[in-house]
C-alpha positions as CSV (number, residue, x, y, z in Angstrom):
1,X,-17.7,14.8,-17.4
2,X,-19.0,11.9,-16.2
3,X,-21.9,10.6,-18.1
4,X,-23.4,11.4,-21.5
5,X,-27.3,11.4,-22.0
6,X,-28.7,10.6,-25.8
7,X,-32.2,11.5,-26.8
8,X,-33.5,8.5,-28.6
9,X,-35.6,9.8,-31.3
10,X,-33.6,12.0,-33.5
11,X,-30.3,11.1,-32.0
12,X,-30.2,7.8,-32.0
13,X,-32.8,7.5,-34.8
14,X,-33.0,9.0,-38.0
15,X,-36.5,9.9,-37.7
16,X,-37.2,13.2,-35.8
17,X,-40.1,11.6,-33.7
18,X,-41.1,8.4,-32.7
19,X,-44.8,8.6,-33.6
20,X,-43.9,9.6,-37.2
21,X,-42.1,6.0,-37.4
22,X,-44.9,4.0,-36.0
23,X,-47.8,5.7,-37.7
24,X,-45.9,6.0,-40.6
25,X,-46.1,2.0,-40.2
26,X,-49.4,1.4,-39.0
27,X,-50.5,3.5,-42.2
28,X,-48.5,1.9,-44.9
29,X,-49.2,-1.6,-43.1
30,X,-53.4,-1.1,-42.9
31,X,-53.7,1.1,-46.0
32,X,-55.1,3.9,-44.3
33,X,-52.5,6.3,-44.3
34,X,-50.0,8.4,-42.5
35,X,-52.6,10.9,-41.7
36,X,-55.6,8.9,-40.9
37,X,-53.7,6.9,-38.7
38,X,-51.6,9.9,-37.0
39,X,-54.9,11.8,-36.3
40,X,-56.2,8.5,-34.6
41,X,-53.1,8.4,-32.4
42,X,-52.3,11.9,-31.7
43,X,-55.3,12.6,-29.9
44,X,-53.6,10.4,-26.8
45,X,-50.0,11.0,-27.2
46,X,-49.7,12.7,-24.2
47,X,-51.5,10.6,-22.4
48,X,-48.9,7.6,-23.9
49,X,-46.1,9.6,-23.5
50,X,-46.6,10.5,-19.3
51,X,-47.9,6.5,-18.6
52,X,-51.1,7.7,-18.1
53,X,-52.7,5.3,-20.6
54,X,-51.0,2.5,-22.9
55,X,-51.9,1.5,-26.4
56,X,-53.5,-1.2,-25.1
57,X,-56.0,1.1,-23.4
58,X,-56.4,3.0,-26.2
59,X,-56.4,0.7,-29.4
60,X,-59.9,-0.4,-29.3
61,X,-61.2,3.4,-29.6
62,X,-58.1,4.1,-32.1
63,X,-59.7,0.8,-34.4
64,X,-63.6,2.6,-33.8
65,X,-62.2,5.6,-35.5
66,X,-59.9,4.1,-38.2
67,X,-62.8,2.2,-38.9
68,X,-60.9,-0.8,-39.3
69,X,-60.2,-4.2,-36.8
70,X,-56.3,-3.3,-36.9
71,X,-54.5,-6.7,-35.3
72,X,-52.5,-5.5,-32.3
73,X,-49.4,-7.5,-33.4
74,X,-48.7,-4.5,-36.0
75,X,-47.9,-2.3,-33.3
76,X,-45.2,-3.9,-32.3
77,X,-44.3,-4.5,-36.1
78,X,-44.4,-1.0,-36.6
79,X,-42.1,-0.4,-33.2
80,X,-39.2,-2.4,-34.6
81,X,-39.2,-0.4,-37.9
82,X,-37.5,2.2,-36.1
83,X,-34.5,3.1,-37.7
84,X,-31.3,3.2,-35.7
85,X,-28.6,5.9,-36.2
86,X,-25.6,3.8,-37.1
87,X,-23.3,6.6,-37.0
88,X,-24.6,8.2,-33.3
89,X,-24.6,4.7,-32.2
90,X,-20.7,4.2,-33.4
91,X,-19.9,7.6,-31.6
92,X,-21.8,6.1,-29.0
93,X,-19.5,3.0,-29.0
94,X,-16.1,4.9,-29.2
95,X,-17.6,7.1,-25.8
96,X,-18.9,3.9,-23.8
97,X,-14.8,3.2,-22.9
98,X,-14.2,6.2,-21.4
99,X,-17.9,7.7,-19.7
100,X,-20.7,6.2,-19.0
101,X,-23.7,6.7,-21.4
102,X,-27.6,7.1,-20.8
103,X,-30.8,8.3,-22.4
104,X,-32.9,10.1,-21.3
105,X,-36.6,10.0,-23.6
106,X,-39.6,11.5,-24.2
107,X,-41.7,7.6,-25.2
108,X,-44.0,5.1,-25.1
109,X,-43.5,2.7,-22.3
110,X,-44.2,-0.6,-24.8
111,X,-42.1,1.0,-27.6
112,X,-38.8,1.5,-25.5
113,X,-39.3,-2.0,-23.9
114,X,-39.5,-3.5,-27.8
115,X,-36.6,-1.1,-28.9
116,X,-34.5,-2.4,-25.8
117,X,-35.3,-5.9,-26.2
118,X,-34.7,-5.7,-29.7
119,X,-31.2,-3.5,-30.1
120,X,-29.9,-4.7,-26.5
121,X,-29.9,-1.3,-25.4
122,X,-29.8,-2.3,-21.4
123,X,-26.1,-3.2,-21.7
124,X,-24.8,0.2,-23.8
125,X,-26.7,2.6,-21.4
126,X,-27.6,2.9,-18.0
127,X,-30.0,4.4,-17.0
128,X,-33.1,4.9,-19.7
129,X,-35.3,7.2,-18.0
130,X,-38.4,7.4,-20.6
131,X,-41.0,9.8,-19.7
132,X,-43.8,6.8,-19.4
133,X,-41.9,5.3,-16.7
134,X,-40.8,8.8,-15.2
135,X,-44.6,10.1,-15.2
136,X,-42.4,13.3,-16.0
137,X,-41.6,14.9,-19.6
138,X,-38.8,17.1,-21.1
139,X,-41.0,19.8,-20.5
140,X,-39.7,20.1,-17.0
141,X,-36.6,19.9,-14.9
142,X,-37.4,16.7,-13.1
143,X,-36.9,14.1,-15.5
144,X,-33.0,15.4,-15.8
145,X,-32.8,15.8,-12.1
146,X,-33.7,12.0,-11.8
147,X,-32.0,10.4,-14.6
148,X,-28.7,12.3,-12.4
149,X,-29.9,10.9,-9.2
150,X,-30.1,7.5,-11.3
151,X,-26.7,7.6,-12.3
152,X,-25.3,8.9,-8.9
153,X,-23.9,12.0,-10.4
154,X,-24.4,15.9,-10.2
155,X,-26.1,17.6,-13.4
156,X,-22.8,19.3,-14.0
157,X,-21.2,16.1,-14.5
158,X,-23.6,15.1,-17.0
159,X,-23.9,16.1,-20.6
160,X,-27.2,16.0,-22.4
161,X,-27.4,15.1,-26.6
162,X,-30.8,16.4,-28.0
163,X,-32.3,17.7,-31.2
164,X,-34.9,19.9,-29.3
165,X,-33.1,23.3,-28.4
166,X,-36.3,23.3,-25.9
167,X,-35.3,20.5,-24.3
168,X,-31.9,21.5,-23.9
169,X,-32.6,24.6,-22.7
170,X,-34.8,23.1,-19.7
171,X,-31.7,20.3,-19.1
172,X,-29.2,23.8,-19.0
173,X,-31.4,25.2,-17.0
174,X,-30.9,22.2,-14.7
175,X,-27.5,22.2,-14.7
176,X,-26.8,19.8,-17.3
177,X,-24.3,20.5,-20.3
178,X,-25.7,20.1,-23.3
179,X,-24.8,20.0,-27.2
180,X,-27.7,20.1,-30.7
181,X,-27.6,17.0,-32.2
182,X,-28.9,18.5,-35.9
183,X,-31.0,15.7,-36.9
184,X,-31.8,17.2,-40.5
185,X,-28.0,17.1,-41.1
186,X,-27.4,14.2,-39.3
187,X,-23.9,15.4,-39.7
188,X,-21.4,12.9,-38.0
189,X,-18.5,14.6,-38.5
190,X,-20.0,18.1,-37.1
191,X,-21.4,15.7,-34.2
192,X,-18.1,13.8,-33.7
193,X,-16.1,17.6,-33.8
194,X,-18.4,19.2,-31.0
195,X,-18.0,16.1,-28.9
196,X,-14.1,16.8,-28.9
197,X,-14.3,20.2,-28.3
198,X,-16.4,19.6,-25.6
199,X,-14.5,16.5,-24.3
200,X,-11.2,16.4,-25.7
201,X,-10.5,14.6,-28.3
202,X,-8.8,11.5,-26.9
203,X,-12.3,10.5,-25.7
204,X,-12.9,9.6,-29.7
205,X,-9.8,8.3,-29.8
């Protein structure tokens, strides 16, 4: 094995999706709620999630159906409330000395470009591929097949870390290993112990 892929959200987060942390936020932030908010969003997630639009495209109608003049500047706010998986991210760590590491997202092109900036991503893993940038979802081979050709490896050389059994079943399918990250458990030590088995457990060491 040559490389490791990590989903972000749910593997490297503790919340299971991205769009529950921001709207979650934005709702909280505005007083308007999780709900109200999500509902205003949801309608153009994938629209954000394949590049086709930005929240900057979309905010003014979002604001129209809130009701509400919501300042921009609380998107980004509600980006960097994200919170990190500490123990992923040490297992992470412990890996980078021995394979190389990438993730591979389903995401907003503006949130992963805050999250980068923000955690220094760019120098633990190389390369992100995130479906805005791709144009191409989990939903389909190509996104794994191109974070590969990224890295310069085969997808049997690479092993995929995601909490969707969907999504792992389309990277199998493209040839890619793959282990369930349980993000309800968040269990590090079940994580840590199918990593070894997998790897062999000098690569923890």
């Amino acid at each position: 094995m040559e490389a490791v892929f990590f989903d972000f959200d749910g593997v490297l987060t503790t919340d299971k999706h991205g769009s529950d942390t921001t709207n979650r936020y934005l709702g909280e932030a505005t007083g308007l709620g999780f709900a109200h908010v999500d509902q205003a969003l949801e309608r153009h997630n994938d629209a954000l999630l394949l590049g086709r639009l930005t929240h900057a495209d979309v905010w003014p109608e979002v604001c129209r159906e809130l009701g509400q003049d919501i300042d921009y500047g609380l998107l980004d706010a509600a980006f960097r409330s994200t919170p990190m998986n500490k123990g992923v991210l040490a297992l992470a760590r412990r890996l980078r000395v021995r394979v190389r590491l990438g993730i591979i997202t389903d995401n907003k092109a503006d949130r992963m470009d805050c999250l980068r900036r923000m955690h220094g991503l760019d120098a633990w893993f190389d390369p992100i591929v995130v479906s805005a940038e791709a144009g191409v979802s989990k939903a389909g081979a190509a996104i794994f097949e191109h974070a590969c050709r990224l890295a310069g490896l085969r997808p049997a050389q690479c092993l995929l870390i995601d909490n969707s059994r969907r999504n792992l079943d389309t990277a199998a399918a493209a040839g890619l290993a793959t282990l369930c990250h349980d993000d309800a458990r968040n269990d590090m030590a079940a994580l840590r112990g199918a990593l070894e088995r997998r790897l062999g457990a000098s690569w923890l060491a």
